[in-house]
C-alpha positions in Angstrom: -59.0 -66.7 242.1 -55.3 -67.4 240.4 -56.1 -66.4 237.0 -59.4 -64.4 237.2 -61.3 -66.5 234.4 -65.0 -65.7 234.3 -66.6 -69.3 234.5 -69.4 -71.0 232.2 -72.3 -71.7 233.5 -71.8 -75.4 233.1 -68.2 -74.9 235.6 -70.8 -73.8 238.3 -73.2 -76.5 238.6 -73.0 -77.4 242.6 -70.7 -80.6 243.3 -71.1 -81.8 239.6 -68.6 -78.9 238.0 -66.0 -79.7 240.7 -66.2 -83.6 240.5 -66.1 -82.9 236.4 -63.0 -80.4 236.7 -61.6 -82.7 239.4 -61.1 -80.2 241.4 -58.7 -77.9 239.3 -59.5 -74.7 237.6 -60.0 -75.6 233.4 -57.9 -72.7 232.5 -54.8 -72.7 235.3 -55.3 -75.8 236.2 -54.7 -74.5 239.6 -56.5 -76.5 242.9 -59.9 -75.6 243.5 -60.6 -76.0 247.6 -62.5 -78.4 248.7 -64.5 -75.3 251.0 -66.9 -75.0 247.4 -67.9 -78.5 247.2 -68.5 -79.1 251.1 -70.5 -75.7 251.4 -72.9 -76.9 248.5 -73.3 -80.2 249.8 -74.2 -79.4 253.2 -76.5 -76.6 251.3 -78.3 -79.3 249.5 -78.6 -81.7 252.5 -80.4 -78.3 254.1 -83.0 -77.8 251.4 -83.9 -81.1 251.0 -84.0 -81.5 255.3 -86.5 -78.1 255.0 -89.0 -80.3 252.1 -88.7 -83.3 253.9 -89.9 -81.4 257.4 -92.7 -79.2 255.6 -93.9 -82.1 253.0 -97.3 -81.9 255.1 -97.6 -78.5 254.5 -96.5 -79.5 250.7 -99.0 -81.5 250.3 -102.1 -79.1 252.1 -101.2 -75.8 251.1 -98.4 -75.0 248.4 -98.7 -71.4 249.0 -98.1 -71.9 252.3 -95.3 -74.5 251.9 -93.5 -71.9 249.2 -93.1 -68.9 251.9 -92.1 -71.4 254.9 -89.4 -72.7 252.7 -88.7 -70.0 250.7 -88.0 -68.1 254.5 -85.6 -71.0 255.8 -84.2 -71.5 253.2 -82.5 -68.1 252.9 -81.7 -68.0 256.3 -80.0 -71.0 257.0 -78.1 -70.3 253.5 -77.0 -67.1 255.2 -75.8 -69.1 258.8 -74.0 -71.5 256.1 -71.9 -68.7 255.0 -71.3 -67.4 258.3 -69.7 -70.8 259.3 -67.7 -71.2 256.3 -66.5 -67.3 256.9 -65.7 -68.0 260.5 -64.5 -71.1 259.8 -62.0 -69.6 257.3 -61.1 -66.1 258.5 -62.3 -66.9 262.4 -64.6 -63.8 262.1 -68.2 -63.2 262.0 -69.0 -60.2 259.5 -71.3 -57.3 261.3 -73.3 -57.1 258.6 -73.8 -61.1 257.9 -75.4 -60.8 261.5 -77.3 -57.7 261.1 -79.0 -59.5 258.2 -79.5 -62.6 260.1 -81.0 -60.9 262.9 -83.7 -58.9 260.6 -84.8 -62.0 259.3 -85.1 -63.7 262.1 -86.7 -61.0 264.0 -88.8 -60.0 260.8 -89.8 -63.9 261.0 -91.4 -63.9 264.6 -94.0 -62.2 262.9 -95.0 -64.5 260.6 -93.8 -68.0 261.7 -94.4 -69.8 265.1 -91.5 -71.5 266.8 -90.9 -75.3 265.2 -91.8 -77.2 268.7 -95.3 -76.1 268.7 -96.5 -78.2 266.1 -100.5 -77.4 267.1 -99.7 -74.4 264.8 -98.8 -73.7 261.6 -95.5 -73.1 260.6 -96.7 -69.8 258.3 -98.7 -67.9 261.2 -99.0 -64.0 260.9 -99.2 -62.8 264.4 -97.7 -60.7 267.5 -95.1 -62.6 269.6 -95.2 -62.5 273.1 -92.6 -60.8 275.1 -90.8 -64.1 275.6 -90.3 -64.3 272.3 -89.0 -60.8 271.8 -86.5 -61.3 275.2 -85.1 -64.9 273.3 -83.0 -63.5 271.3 -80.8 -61.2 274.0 -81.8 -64.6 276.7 -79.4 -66.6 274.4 -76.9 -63.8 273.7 -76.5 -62.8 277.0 -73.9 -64.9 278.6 -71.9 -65.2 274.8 -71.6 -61.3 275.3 -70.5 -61.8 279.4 -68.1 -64.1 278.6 -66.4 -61.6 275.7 -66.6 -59.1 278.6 -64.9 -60.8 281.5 -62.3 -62.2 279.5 -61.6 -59.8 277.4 -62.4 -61.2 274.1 -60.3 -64.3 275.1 -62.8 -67.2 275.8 -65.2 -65.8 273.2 -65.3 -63.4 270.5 -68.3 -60.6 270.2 -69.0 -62.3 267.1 -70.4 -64.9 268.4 -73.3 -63.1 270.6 -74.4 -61.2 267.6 -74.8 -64.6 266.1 -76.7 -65.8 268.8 -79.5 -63.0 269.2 -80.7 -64.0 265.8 -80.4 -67.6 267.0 -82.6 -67.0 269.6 -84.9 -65.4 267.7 -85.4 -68.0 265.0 -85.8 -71.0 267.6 -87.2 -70.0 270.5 -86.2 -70.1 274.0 -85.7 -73.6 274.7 -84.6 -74.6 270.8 -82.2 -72.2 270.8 -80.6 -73.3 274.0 -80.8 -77.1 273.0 -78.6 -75.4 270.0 -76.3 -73.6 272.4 -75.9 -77.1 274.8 -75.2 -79.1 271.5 -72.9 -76.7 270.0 -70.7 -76.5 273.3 -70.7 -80.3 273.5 -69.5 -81.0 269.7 -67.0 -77.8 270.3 -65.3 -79.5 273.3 -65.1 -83.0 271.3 -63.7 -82.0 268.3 -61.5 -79.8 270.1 -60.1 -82.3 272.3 -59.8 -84.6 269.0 -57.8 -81.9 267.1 -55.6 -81.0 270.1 -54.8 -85.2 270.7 -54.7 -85.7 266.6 -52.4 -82.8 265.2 -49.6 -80.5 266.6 -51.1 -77.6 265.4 -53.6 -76.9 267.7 -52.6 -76.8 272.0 -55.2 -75.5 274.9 -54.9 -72.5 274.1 -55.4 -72.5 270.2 -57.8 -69.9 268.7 -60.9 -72.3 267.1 -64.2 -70.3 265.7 -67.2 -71.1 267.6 -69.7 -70.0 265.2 -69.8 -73.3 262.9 -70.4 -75.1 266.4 -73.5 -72.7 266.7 -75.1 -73.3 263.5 -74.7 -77.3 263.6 -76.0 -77.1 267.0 -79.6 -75.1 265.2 -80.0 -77.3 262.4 -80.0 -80.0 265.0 -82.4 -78.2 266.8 -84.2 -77.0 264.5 -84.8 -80.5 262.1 -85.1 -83.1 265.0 -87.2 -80.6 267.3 -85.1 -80.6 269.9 -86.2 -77.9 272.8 -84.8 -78.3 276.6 -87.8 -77.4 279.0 -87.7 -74.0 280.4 
């Protein structure tokens, strides 16, 4: 970004480049943040999470396996960079949420919902009304709580983020997501306000990379609260 040098290919290989470059641009020899390394790792911890949970499917049906992973794998990609945006600017693009919630309404068509493992993953079908309501179910009180406080508890950015949420889990994941992301929210916010003097009661911390940890939670160790 200092010195606008087009990279190699070789200066973009994920985690590698930067370890190589030691973490310094090759032609400015200005910093590189560490936001590029940590985004691809996580990345790569997510793609091999998605083989390791559809290896079955891997081994049975390769087709099958390549559409299932091809779908998850672009949409948690795209929840990666909404919590690395909202973690950075502490806003949730519009159109980063519009997409998500295409796909994820797109995929209800053609994927059942991870806890009902009777089923294929890859299933062409009509969802029921529940699964059509999930997605506002979830973004619901996220959008009442922008409302009532004005914006100040919670940002509308967060209940686009979780219609698509809702959408992609189901019910009962997505509030298992919603439970978890509320819990690790409120402990490393009390950490951060204990550890540095930066951050007080009433400091402004994006919710939205709380939400995302709390669905890949839900989403790799099946994790669905009875409803």
């Amino acid at each position: 970004m200092s010195c606008q040098n087009q990279l190699s290919w070789y200066e973009l290989i994920p985690l590698l480049s930067f370890l190589a470059l030691a973490g310094r641009c090759k032609s400015c020899k200005t910093k590189i943040s560490a936001q590029y390394p940590l985004v691809e790792f996580i990345t790569g911890l997510v793609f091999a999470g998605l083989f390791l949970k559809f290896q079955d499917v891997f081994l049975g049906h390769a087709l099958v396996f390549s559409i299932t992973y091809s779908f998850y794998a672009v949409i948690f990609s795209l929840l990666i960079v909404i919590g690395a945006y909202d973690l950075k600017h502490k806003i949730i693009p519009d159109t980063l949420s519009l997409l998500g919630g295409v796909l994820a309404l797109t995929g209800m068509f053609f994927f059942v919902n991870f806890s009902n493992s009777s089923t294929p993953f890859f299933y062409p079908h009509l969802p029921s009304i529940l699964e059509f309501l999930s997605g506002p179910i979830i973004a619901l009180p996220f959008a009442l709580l922008w409302l009532i406080s004005r914006g100040r508890w919670m940002g509308l950015g967060d209940a686009k983020l979780a219609l698509p949420l809702g959408w992609l889990l189901g019910l009962a994941g997505a509030f298992s997501a919603v439970v978890l992301a509320f819990w690790i929210g409120a402990i490393i916010g009390v950490v951060l306000i204990l550890a540095s003097r930066n951050y007080k009661m009433k400091s402004e911390i994006p919710f939205a990379p709380y939400l995302i940890l709390g669905t890949l939670l839900a989403f790799f160790f099946n994790l669905h609260f009875p409803i």
